[in-house]
C-alpha positions, 0 to 999 in steps of 0.5 A: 867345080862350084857348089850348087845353089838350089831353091832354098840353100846350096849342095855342095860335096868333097870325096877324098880317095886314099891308096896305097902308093906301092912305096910305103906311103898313101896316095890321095888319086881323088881330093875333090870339093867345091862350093863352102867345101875345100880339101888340102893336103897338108904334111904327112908322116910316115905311111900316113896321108892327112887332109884338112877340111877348110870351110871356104863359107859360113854354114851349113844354113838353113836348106843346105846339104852337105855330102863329105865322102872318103875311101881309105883303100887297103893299105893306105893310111889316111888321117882327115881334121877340119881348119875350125869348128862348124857352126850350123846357122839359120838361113833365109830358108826356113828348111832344114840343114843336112850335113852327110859324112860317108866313109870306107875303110877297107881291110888293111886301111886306117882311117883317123877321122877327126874334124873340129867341133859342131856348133848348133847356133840359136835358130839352126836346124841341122840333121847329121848322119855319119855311115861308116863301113869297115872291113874286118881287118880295118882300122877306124878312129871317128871323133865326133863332138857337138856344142850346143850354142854359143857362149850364152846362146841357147842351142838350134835343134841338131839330130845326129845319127851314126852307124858304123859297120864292121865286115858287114855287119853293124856294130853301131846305130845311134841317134841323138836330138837336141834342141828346141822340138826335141823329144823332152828329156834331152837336157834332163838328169837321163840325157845331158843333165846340163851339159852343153857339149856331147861328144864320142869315139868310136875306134875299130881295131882287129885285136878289141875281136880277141880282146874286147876293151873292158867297160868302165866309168872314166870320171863324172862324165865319160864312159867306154863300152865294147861294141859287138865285133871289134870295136869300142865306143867312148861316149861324153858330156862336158859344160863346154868344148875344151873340157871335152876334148880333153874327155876324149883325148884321156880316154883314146890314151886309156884304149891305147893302153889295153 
């Protein structure tokens, strides 16, 4: 199906619906999306199902909404990235951009969310949210980095919120404004102090119940805390975007070593 243009900009939405295939492997019964929103199945390995998010156009622009939704049922294994980066552009209209992630994981499920980087150009207005659902035994990793500008280009106004359940109950809520219109500090000495890329991990595991993962600086600039229930979340800023993935990268290895 196509996207749907509406006065002031385009809606478009993708669902991916991961299953386990009774033999040792993940079905995906729903790979749907249309518009600037395009899903392909690539390789997987072993148990593990993996999907690409391929942006078939430029945006979101200014008055567009994007909805993406995955469902990880018991037993399956899903992994999902992006072909490249996403660049939040200004369009003719002048509203603002909304971009919607909606993910389950169910107990038994593993979901590894990992798209490429968010790119808030000059003169963009987006607003993200990610809602997440897991059950009590469900496995999560959701990486999540923005950049604001491009190289030598001041940054859009971005708001991003997150919220993340574990069996119901919330582990995680948290907003953050950047951007010309933001509330004043975010760049200062309490906020990004300078940096132009933030990102963070969060990852659901049953053993963090047991053995919650210990709190500790990860160099200048990244940080992990235990979340309540079984959860840690990793948190970074760096002066641009190879530097914080590679942040993030160390510190999913540090967690992997508790």
């Amino acid at each position: 199906m196509d996207g749907v243009t509406v006065t002031g900009g385009v809606r478009a939405a993708a669902r991916i619906a991961a299953r386990d295939d009774g033999r040792g492997g993940t079905s995906l019964p729903v790979l749907d999306g249309d518009g600037p929103l395009a899903l392909r199945r690539t390789r997987g390995s072993g148990a593990e199902a993996r999907v690409v998010l391929v942006g078939a156009m430029s945006g979101p622009l200014g008055g567009d909404h994007f909805t993406v939704q995955a469902d990880v049922e018991a037993g399956a294994r899903l992994r999902v990235g992006s072909a490249a980066a996403t660049i939040a552009l200004p369009g003719q209209s002048k509203g603002e951009a909304r971009y919607d992630v909606r993910l389950s994981v169910a107990d038994g499920a593993e979901l590894h969310w990992l798209p490429e980087q968010l790119i808030s150009a000059r003169g963009s207005d987006l607003y993200v949210t990610t809602r997440v659902d897991v059950g009590a035994a469900g496995r999560l990793v959701l990486r999540e980095e923005q950049v604001l500008g491009r190289v030598g280009e001041e940054p859009g106004r971005l708001s991003s919120r997150i919220r993340v359940s574990v069996a119901g109950r919330v582990v995680l809520d948290q907003e953050l404004a950047c951007g010309p219109g933001a509330p004043g500090g975010w760049d200062g000495p309490a906020g990004l102090g300078g940096c132009r890329a933030v990102g963070q991990l969060v990852v659901v595991r049953p053993e963090f119940a047991d053995a919650p993962v210990t709190a500790r600086v990860l160099g200048e600039h990244a940080a992990v805390m235990p979340l309540t229930g079984p959860a840690a979340l990793v948190t970074a800023v760096a002066t641009d975007a190879l530097r914080l993935r590679r942040l993030l990268d160390e510190a999913l290895d540090s967690l992997d070593l508790d």
